[in-house]
C-alpha positions as CSV (number, residue, x, y, z in Angstrom):
1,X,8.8,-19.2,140.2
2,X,7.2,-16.0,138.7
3,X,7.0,-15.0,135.1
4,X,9.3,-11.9,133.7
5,X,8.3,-9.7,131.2
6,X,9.6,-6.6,129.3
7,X,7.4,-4.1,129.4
8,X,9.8,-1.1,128.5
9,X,12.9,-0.7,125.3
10,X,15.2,2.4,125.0
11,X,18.2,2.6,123.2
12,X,20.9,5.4,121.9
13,X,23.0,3.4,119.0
14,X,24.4,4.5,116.1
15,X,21.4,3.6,114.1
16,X,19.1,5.9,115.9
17,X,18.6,7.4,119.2
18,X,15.5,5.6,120.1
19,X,13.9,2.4,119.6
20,X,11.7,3.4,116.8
21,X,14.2,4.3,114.3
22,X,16.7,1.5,115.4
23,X,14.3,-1.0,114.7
24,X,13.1,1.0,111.2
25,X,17.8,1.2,110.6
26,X,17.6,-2.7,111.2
27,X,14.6,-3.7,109.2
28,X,16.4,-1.5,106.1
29,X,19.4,-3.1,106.7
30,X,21.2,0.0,107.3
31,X,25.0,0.2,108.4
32,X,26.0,3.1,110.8
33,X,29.5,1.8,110.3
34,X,31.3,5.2,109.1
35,X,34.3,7.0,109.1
36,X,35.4,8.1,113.1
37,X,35.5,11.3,114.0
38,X,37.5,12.5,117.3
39,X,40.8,14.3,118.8
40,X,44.2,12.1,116.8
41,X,41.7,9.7,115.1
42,X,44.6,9.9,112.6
43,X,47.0,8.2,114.6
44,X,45.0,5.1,114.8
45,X,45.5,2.3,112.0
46,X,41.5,1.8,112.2
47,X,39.5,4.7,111.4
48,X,36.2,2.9,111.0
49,X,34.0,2.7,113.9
50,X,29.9,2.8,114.9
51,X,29.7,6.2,116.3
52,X,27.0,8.0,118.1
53,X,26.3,10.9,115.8
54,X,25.3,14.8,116.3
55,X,24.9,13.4,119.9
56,X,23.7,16.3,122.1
57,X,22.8,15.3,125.6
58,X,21.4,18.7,126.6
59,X,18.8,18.1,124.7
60,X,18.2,14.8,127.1
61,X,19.4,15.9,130.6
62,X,19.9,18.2,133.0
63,X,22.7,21.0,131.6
64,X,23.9,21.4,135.4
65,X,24.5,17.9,135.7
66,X,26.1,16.8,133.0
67,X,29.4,17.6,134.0
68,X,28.8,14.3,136.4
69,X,28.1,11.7,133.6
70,X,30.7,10.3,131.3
71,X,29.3,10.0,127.8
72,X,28.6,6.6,128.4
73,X,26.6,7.3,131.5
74,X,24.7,9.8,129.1
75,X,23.8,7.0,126.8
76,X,22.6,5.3,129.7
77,X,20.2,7.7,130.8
78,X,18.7,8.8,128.1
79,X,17.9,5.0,127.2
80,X,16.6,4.6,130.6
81,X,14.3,7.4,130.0
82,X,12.9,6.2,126.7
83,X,12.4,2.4,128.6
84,X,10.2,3.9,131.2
85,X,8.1,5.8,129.2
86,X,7.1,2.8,127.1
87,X,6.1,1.0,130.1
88,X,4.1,3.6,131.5
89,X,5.9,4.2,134.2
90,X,7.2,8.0,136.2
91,X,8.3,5.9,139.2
92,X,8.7,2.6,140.3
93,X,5.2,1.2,141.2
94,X,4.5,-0.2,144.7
95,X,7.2,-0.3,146.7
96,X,10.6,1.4,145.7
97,X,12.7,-0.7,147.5
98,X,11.5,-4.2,145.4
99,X,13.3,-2.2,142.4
100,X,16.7,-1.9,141.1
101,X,19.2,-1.5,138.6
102,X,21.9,-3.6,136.9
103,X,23.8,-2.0,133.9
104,X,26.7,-4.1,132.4
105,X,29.6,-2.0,131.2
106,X,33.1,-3.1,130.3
107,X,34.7,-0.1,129.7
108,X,32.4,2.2,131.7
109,X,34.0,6.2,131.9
110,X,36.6,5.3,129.7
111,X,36.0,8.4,127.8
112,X,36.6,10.3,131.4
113,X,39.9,8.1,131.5
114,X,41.0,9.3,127.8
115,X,40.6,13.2,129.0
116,X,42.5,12.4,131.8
117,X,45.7,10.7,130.6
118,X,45.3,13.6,128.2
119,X,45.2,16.5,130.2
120,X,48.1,15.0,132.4
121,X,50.4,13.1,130.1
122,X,50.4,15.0,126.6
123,X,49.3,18.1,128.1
124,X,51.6,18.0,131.3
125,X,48.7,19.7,133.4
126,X,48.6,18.9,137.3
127,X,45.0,18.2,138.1
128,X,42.1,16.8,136.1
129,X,38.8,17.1,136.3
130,X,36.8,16.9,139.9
131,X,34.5,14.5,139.2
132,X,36.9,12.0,137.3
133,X,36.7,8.9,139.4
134,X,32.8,9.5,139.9
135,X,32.5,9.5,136.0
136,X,34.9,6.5,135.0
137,X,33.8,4.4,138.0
138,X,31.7,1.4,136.2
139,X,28.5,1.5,138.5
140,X,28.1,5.4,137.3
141,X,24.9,4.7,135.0
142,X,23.6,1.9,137.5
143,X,23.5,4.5,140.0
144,X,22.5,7.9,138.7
145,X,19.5,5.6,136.8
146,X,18.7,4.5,140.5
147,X,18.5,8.7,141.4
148,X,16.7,9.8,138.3
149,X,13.9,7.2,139.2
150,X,14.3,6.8,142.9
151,X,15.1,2.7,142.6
152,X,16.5,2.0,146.4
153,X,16.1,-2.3,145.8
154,X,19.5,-3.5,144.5
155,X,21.3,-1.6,141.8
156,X,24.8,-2.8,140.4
157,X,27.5,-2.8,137.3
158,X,28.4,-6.0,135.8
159,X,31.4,-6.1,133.7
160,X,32.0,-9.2,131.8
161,X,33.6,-7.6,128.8
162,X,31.1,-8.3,125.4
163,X,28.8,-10.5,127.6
164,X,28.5,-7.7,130.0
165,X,24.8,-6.6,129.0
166,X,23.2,-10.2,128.2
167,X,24.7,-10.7,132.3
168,X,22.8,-7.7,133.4
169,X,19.5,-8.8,132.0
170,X,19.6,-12.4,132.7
171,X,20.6,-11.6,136.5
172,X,18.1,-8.9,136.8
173,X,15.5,-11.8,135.2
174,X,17.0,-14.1,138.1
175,X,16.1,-11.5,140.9
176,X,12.7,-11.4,140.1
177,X,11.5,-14.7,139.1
178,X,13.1,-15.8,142.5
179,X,11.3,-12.5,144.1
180,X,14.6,-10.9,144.9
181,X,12.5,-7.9,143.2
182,X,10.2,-6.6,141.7
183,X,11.0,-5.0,138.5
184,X,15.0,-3.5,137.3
185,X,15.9,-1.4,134.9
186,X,18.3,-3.7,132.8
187,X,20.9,-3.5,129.8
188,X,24.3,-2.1,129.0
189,X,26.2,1.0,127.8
190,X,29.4,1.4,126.5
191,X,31.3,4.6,125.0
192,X,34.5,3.7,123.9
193,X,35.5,5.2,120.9
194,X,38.0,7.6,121.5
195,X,42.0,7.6,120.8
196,X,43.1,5.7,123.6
197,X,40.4,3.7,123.4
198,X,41.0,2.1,119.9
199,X,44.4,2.1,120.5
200,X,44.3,-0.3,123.2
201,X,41.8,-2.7,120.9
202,X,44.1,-2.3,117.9
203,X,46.8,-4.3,119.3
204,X,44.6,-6.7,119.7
205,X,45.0,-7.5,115.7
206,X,40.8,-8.4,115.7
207,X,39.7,-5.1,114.4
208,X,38.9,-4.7,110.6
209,X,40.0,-1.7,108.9
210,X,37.5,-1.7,106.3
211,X,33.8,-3.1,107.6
212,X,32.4,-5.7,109.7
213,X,31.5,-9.3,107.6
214,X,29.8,-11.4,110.2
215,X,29.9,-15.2,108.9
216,X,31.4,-14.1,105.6
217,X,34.2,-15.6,103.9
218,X,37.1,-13.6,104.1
219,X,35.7,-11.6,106.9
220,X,38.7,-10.0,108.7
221,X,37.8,-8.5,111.8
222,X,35.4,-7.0,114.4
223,X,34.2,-3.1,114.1
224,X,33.8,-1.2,117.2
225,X,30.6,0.8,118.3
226,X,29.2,2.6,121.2
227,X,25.3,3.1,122.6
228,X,23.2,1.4,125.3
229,X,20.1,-0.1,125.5
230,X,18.2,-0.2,128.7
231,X,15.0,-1.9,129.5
232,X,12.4,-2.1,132.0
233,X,12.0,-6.0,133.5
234,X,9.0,-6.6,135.8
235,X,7.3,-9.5,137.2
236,X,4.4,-10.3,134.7
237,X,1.3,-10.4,137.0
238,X,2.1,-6.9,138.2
239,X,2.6,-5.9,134.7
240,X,-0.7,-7.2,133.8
241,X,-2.8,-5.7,136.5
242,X,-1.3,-2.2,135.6
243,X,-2.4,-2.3,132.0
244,X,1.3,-2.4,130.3
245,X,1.6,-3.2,127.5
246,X,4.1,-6.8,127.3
247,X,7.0,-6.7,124.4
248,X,8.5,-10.0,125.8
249,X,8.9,-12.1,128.3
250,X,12.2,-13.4,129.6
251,X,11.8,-17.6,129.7
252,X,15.6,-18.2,130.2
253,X,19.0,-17.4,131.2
254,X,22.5,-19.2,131.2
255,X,25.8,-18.4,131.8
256,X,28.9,-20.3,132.1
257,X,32.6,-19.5,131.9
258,X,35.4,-21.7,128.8
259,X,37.6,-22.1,132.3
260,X,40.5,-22.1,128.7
261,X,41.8,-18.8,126.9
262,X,41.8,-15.3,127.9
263,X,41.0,-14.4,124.2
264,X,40.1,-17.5,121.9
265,X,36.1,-18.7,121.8
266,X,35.2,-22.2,122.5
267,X,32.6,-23.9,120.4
268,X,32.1,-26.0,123.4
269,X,31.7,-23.3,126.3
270,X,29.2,-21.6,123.4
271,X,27.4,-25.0,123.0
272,X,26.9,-25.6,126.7
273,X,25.3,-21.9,127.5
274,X,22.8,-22.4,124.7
275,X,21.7,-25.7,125.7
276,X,21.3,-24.6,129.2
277,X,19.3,-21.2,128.5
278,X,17.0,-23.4,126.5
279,X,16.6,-26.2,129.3
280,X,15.9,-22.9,131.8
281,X,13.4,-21.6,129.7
282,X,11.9,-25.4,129.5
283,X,11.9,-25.0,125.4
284,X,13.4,-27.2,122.7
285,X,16.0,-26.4,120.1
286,X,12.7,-26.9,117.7
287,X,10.7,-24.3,118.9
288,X,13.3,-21.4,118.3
289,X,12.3,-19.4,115.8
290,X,15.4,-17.3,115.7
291,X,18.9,-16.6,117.0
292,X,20.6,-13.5,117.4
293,X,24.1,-14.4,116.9
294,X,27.3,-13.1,119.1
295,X,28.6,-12.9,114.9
296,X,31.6,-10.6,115.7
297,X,33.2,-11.0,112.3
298,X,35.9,-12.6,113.9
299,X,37.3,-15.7,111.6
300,X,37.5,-17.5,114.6
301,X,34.5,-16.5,116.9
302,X,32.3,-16.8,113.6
303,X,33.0,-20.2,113.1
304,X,33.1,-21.1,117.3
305,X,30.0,-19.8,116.9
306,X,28.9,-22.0,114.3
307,X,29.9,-25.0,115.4
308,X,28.1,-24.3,118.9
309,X,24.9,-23.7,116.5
310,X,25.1,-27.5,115.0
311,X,25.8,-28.7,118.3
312,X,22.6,-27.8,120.2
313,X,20.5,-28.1,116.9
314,X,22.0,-31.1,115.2
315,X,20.3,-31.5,111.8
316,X,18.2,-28.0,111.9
317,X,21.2,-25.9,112.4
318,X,21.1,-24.9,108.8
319,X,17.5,-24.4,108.7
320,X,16.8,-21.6,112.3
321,X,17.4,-18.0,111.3
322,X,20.7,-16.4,112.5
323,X,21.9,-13.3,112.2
324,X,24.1,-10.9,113.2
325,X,23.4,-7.1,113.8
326,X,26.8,-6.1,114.6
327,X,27.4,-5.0,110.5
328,X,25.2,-2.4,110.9
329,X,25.4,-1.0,114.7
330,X,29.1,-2.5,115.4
331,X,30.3,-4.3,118.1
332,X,28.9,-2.2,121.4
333,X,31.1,-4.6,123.7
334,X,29.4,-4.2,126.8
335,X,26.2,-2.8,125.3
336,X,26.0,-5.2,122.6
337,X,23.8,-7.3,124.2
338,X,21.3,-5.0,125.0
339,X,21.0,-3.2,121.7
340,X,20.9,-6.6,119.8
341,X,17.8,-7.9,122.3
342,X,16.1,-5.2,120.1
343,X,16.3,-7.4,117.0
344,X,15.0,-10.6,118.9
345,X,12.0,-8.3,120.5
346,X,11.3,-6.6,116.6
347,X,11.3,-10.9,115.5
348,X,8.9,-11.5,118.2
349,X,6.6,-8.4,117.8
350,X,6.9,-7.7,114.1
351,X,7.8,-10.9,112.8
352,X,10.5,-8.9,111.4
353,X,14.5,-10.7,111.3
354,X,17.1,-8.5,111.1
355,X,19.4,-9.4,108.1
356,X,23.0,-10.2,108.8
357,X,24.7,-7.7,105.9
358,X,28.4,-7.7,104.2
359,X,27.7,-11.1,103.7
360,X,29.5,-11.2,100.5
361,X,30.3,-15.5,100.3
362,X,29.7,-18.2,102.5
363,X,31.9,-19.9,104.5
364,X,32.2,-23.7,105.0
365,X,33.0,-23.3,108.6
366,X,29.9,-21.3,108.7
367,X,27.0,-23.3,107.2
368,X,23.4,-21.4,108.9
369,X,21.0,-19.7,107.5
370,X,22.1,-16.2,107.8
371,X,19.5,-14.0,106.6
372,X,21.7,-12.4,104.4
373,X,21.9,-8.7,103.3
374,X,18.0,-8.5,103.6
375,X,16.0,-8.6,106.5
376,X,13.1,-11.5,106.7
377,X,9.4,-11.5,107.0
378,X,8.9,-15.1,109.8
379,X,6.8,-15.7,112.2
380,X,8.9,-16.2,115.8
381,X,7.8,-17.4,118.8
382,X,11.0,-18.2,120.4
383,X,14.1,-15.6,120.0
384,X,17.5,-16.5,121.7
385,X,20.6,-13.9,121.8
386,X,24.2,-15.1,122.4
387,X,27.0,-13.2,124.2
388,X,30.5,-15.1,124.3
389,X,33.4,-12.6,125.9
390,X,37.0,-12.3,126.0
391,X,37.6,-14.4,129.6
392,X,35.7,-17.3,128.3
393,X,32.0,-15.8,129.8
394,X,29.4,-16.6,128.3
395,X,25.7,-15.4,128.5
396,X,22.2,-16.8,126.8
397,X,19.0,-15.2,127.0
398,X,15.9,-16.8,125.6
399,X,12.9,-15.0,125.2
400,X,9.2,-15.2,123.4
401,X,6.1,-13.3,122.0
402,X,4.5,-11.9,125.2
């Protein structure tokens, strides 16, 4: 089967609207996590969210289409844009058919869908916008990143709530080590935070109202964010011969499905998708160097999560670097994949690991080695990143230094 690589890294996040700067945010250990600012923001319990500041997508895209894209769409786009770029690339090389895209999404327009409840419930209007179900529908970015870069191979939305993004990549990986394709442009996007929205996530009862403690005793709940992160996935000979420039390669992918609760984790479940990304990359739990933690901040996906941890590495499980980047970028749910690949690609590259911060005390349910409130100069060679979603889906990427 043939090698994958990424050759290509863009990203719009609350911590910066490029790669360059998110990866600066994370090394700093800087949150993003701020007050919310949007249309009855004050009717909502939470007021805390990851937003996408002084975002201005005509400085980004075309102003006579961007009444087509749903802000989380824009995201898309723009991160698209930024992922090509790095790998050198104004087309898809060879032949355009032998490239795709796959975007995972779980909430894809819902922005589009807040306007227009708005405009016909509270505002009692008759008609909404013309493009609505074109900007809500959840293969939007997929496809308008297949027009902006004229990718006619196979293009799709994957929407596995938080594990949506880790799905995208690992399938698009699957396509072309089997040689389905050539290269894909790969990731997430989500846009979210908006009143109905929040609403919907408050009565949930998993949301914090006051910041996002990942592994922490007395954490008390997820914070929401929004972003994407898109990347450019190609088969590693091709890449080679072209002169790009390698930021990873792709060694692994698992996913599986709890088959239990629509909403509780399962250390099990967990367990079983970490061991099988690591058998499917052909590595041992020794030779990872680092893992990128689901770490919602959740009491009880925290210590799932944990225990999953000691199961696959037994007596190391308190000595691999873990961490979780959601206290600084929030919880992207479908795009949080994607943006936290960034921190296992900066591990790999830089031998830089992002710092898990708000840690404040350790729990006993949570014994790892969190990298707390500081990030960590380490050599990696091997990087893994978890995704475990409401359903019971679960998705593991492994990756390593290209």
């Amino acid at each position: 089967m043939r090698r994958v690589v990424i050759t290509g890294a863009g990203t719009v996040n609350a911590l910066a609207q490029d790669v360059p700067g998110t990866w600066a945010a994370m090394a700093a250990g800087r949150s993003a996590i701020g007050v919310l600012e949007f249309p009855d923001v004050e009717r909502l319990s939470i007021r805390i969210g990851a937003q996408v500041r002084d975002w201005r997508p005509e400085d980004h895209l075309d102003r006579t289409r961007l009444s087509l894209y749903d802000r989380f769409t824009q995201f898309a786009l723009v991160a698209g844009a930024e992922a090509m770029a790095q790998a050198g690339l104004t087309a898809a090389p060879g032949d355009a058919t032998r490239w795709g895209a796959v975007i995972g999404t779980a909430g894809g327009g819902n922005g589009t869908v807040n306007e227009a409840f708005r405009a016909v419930f509270a505002e009692g209007r008759n008609r909404v916008h013309p493009f609505t179900v074109p900007r809500l529908m959840n293969n939007a970015a997929a496809s308008h990143l297949s027009m902006q870069w004229g990718l006619t191979g196979p293009v799709f939305s994957v929407a596995t709530a938080c594990s949506s993004s880790n799905h995208a990549i690992g399938l698009a990986f699957q396509m072309i080590r089997a040689g389905m394709a050539d290269g894909m442009l790969a990731g997430g996007a989500e846009a979210m935070l908006n009143f109905g929205g929040l609403k919907a996530w408050e009565g949930l009862r998993v949301m914090s109202p006051d910041g996002c403690h990942p592994f922490s005793l007395g954490r008390n709940g997820m914070v929401q964010g929004e972003g994407a992160g898109v990347f450019v996935l190609e088969e590693r000979d091709a890449a080679l011969a072209r002169g790009a420039t390698i930021l990873a390669e792709v060694r692994g992918f698992c996913m599986t499905s709890d088959a239990g609760d629509i909403v509780m984790p399962s250390a099990e479940g967990a367990a079983r998708t970490i061991g099988g990304a690591l058998a499917d990359a052909g590595v041992t739990p020794a030779d990872v160097g680092y893992v990128n933690a689901h770490g919602t901040g959740t009491a009880a996906n925290d210590r799932c999560e944990a225990a999953a941890i000691h199961a696959v590495f037994g007596a190391r499980a308190e000595q691999v670097p873990v961490s979780s980047t959601k206290a600084m970028h929030g919880h992207c749910i479908g795009a949080t994949g994607a943006i936290e690949l960034l921190a296992c690609i900066m591990a790999l590259r830089d031998g830089v690991i992002a710092p898990t911060i708000g840690y404040e005390a350790p729990d006993p349910d949570c014994r790892l080695d969190v990298v707390p409130n500081a990030a960590r100069q380490a050599p990696v060679e091997v990087a893994i990143s978890n995704a475990f979603a409401f359903g019971g889906l679960n998705a593991v990427l492994v990756l390593s230094a290209g």
